[in-house]
ZAMARGU-4260 file (C-alpha; in steps of 0.2 Angstrom, whole numbers, plus 5000, padded with zeros to 4 digits):
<rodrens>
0) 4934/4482/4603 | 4923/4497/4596 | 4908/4490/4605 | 4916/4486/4619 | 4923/4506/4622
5) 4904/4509/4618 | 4899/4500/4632 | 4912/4504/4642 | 4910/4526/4640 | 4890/4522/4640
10) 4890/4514/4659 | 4903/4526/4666 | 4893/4540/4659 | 4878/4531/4668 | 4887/4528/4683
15) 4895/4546/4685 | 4877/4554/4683 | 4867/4542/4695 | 4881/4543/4708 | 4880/4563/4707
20) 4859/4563/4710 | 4863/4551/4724 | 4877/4563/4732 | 4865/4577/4728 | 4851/4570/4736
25) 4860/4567/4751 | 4867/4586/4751 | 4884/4583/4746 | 4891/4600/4736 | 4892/4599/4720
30) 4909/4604/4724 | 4913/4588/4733 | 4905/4581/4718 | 4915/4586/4706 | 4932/4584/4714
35) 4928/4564/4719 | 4913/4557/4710 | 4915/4563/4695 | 4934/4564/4695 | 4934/4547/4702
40) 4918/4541/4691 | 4926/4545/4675 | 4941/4535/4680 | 4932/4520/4684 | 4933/4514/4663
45) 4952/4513/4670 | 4947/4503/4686 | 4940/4490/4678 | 4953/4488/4664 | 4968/4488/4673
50) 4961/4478/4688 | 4953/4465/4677 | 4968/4463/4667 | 4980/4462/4684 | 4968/4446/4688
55) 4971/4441/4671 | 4987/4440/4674 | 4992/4451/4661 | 5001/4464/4672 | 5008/4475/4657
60) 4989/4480/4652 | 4986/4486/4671 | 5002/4495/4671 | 5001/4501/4653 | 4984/4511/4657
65) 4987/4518/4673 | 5001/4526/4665 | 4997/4530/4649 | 4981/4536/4653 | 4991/4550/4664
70) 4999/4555/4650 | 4986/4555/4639 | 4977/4567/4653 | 4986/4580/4652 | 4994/4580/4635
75) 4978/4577/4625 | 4965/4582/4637 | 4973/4597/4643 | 4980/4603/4626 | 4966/4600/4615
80) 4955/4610/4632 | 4968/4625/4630 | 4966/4626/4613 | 4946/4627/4615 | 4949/4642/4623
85) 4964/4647/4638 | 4963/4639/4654 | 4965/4653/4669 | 4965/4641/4684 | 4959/4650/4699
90) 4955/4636/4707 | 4966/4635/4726 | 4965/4618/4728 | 4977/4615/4711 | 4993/4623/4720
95) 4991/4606/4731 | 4985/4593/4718 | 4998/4595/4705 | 5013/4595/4717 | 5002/4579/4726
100) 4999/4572/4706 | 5020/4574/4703 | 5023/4567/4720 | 5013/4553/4716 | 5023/4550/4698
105) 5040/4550/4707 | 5031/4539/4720 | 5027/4525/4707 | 5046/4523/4700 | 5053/4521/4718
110) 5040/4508/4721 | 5044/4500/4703 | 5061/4501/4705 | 5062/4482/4709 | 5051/4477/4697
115) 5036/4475/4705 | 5022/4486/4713 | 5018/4473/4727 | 5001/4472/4739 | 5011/4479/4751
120) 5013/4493/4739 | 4994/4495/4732 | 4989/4496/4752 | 4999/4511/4753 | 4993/4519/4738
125) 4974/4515/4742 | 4974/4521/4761 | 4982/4538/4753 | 4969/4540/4741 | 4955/4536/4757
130) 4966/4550/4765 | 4965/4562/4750 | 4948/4561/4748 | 4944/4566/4766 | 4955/4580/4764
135) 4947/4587/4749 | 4928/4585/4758 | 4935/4596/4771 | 4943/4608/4760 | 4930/4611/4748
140) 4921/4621/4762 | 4934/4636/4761 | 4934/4637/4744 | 4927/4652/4736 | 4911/4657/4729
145) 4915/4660/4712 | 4921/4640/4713 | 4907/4632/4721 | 4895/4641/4711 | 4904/4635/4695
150) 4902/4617/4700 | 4884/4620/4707 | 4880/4625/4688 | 4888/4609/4680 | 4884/4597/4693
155) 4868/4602/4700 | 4860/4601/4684 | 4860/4582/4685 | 4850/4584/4699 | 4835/4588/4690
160) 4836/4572/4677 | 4833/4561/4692 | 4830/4571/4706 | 4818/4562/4722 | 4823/4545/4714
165) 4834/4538/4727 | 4829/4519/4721 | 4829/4522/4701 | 4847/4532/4705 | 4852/4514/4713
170) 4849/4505/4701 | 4857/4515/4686 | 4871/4515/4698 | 4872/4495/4697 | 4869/4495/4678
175) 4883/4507/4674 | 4893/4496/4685 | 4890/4481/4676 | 4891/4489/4660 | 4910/4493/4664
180) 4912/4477/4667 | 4905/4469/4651 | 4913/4485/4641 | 4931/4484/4649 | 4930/4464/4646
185) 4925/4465/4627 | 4939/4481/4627 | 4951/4471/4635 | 4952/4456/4625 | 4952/4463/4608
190) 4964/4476/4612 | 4974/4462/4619 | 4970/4452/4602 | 4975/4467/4589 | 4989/4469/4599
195) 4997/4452/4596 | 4990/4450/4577 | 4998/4467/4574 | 5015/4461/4584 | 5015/4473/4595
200) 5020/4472/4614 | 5005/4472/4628 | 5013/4485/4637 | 5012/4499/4621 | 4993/4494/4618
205) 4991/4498/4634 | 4999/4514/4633 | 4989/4517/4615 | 4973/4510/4614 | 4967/4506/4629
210) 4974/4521/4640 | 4966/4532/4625 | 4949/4521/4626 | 4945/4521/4644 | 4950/4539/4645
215) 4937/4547/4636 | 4924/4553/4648 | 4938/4561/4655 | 4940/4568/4640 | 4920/4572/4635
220) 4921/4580/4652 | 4935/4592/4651 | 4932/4598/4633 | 4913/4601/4635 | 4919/4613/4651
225) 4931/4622/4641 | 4917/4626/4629 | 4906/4631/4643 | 4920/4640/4651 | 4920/4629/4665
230) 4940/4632/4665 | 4941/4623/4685 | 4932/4609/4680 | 4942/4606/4665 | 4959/4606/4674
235) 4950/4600/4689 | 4946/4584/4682 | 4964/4579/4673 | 4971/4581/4688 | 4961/4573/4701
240) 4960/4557/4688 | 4977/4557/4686 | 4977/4557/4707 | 4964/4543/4705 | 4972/4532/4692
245) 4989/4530/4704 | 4983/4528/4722 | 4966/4518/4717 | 4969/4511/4700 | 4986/4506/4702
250) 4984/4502/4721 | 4968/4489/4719 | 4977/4480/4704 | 4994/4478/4716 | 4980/4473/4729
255) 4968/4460/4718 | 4983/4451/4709 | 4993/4437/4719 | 5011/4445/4717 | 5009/4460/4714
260) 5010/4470/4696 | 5025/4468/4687 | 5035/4482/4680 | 5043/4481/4663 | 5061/4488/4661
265) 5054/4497/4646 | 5042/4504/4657 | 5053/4508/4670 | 5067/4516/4660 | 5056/4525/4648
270) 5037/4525/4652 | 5037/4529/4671 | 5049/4543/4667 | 5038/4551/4655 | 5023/4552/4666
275) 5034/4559/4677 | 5042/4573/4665 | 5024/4574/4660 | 5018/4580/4676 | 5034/4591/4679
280) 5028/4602/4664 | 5013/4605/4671 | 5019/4615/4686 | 5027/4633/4678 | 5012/4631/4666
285) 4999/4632/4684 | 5011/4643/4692 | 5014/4654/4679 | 4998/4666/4682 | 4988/4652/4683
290) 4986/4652/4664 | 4988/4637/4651 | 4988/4648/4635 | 4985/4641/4617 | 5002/4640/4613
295) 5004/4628/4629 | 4988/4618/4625 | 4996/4616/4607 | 5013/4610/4615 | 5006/4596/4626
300) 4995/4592/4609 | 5010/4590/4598 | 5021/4581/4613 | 5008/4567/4613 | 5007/4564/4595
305) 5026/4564/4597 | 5026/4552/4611 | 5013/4539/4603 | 5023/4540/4587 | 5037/4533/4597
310) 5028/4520/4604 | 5023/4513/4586 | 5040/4515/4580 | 5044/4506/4594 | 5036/4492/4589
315) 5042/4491/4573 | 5058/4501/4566 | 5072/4502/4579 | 5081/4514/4568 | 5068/4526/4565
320) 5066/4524/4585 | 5084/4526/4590 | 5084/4544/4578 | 5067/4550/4588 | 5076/4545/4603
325) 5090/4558/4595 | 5079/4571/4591 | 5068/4572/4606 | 5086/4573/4616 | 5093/4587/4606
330) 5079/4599/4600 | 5062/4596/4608 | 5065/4594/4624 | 5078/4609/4626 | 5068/4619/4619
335) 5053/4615/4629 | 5067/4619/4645 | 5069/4636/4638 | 5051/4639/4632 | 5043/4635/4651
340) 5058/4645/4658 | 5053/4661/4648 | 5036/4659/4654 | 5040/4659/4670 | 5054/4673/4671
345) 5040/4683/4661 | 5026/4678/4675 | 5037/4684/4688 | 5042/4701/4679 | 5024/4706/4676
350) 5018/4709/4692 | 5036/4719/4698 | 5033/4730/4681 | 5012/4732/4687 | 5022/4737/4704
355) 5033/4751/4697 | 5021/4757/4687 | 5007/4760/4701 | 5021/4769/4711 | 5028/4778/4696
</rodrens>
């Protein structure tokens, strides 16, 4: 399995940087860039898995990654980003793609709400990501140009590792592709292996392992920006994965597999609805002076150990899950309520008091 996630971050790191020499070379922005091949790019470790699995006929792997890997986006990536150093997100575009991402969340449980996400389902999801991605070419030419020059450092970089090599470009293309494909089958099959030595359920390796494994050049791409200070392409990158990982992930393994992928009533009652809280938190956070503070970053950090600890126990003790189940009900997630709502009622004070002040 370890060589497998080897292989498997190895060609979508090879992929995501032959397919930005070729966008460069044909004068795509290294905006454009950033927001769909690379975003997209680093997602294609979920691609792979989820849709190789849906042909496997093991539709609680497919499922399990798209989903978990959302989670994991925001709560690990996001937080253990913050941490780095606090996120100010001045980045326009954001105040559309995080309602877009939650939309999308809520999206996926009414579609699963029968328990099934069928081909019907995945064409609907894969012509609104084609749509998306149309939308965010055009709009990239009115962003600012603080923003484009950020992504012009990062991404047109690349350009000089292979630049003028349109043929060589093509063929590193081909290798990282079937790279993924090697990696994602070795991944895939172990995971699925440990996972019923171990006793536990496809659906929470899924969630676990292989949502965490085929997530990690998202993750090698949001925390080396934080380090550089490259706040927009740390957020930037969650979010439009997260976009990627429902309307293309999900929508070409609902396409590719024969009925459809299942949905689980664990992962419909519990699963699905933590995506979708997930996503929820992130909105005062990006709205609250477009800032996610340490404190923030440390909250989403501590919410996923909390979540993948309750995955395990799952597995294995149903009374200590039945008292995590208590707790998270009666402490953690009310005081998250009245944490965010602070946050916000602070964010909306300070620019009244900066107000008074400057008439005063």
């Amino acid at each position: 399995m370890l060589l497998g996630l080897a292989v498997l971050t190895a060609g979508a790191e090879i992929l995501v940087r032959s397919a930005s020499a070729l966008a460069l070379a044909v004068r795509i922005s290294p905006l454009v860039i950033g927001l769909t091949v690379v975003a997209y790019g680093t997602s294609t470790p979920e691609l792979v898995v989820s849709v190789q699995s849906s042909l496997l006929g093991q539709p609680d792997i497919a499922l399990g990654n798209v989903v978990g890997s959302n989670i994991f986006n925001i709560l690990f990536i996001l937080g253990v980003s913050a941490l780095i150093i606090p996120l100010r997100v001045s980045q326009q575009l954001i105040r559309f793609d995080v309602p877009l991402m939650i939309s999308l969340s809520i999206l996926t449980a009414v579609l699963a709400i029968d328990g099934r996400i069928g081909r019907l389902d995945g064409v609907l999801l894969f012509v609104g990501l084609v749509a998306y991605t149309i939308w965010a070419v055009v709009k990239s030419r009115n962003e600012t140009a603080k923003i484009k020059g950020e992504y012009a450092a990062e991404y047109s970089a690349r350009k000089s590792v292979l630049a003028g090599r349109t043929v060589l470009n093509i063929v590193f293309v081909v290798v990282g592709l079937v790279l993924l494909v090697m990696g994602s089958h070795w991944f895939t099959d172990s995971a699925i292996s440990i996972a019923r030595q171990l006793g536990f359920s496809e659906l929470v390796i899924g969630l676990t392992i292989v949502a965490a494994g085929t997530s990690l050049p998202e993750v090698a791409t949001s925390v080396i920006a934080a380090f550089r200070g490259q706040r927009d392409i740390a957020v930037g990158n969650v979010v439009g994965s997260n976009i990627f990982n429902i309307m293309g992930v999900l929508g070409l393994s609902s396409i590719v597999s024969g009925e459809g992928v299942a949905v689980s009533e664990t992962a419909l009652y519990l699963d699905i609805p933590v995506m979708i809280a997930v996503a929820f938190a992130c909105m005062p956070i990006f709205f609250t002076q477009n800032i996610i503070a340490r404190w923030e970053g440390g909250l989403f950090f501590l919410y996923f150990l909390a979540y993948t600890g309750y995955l395990i126990a799952a597995s294995t003790s149903p009374a200590v899950t039945r008292t995590l189940a208590i707790v998270m009900l009666v402490f953690v997630i009310p005081l998250t309520v009245v944490t965010l709502a602070v946050g916000v009622i602070r964010a909306f004070r300070s620019p009244r008091k900066a107000g008074e002040q400057a008439s005063s």
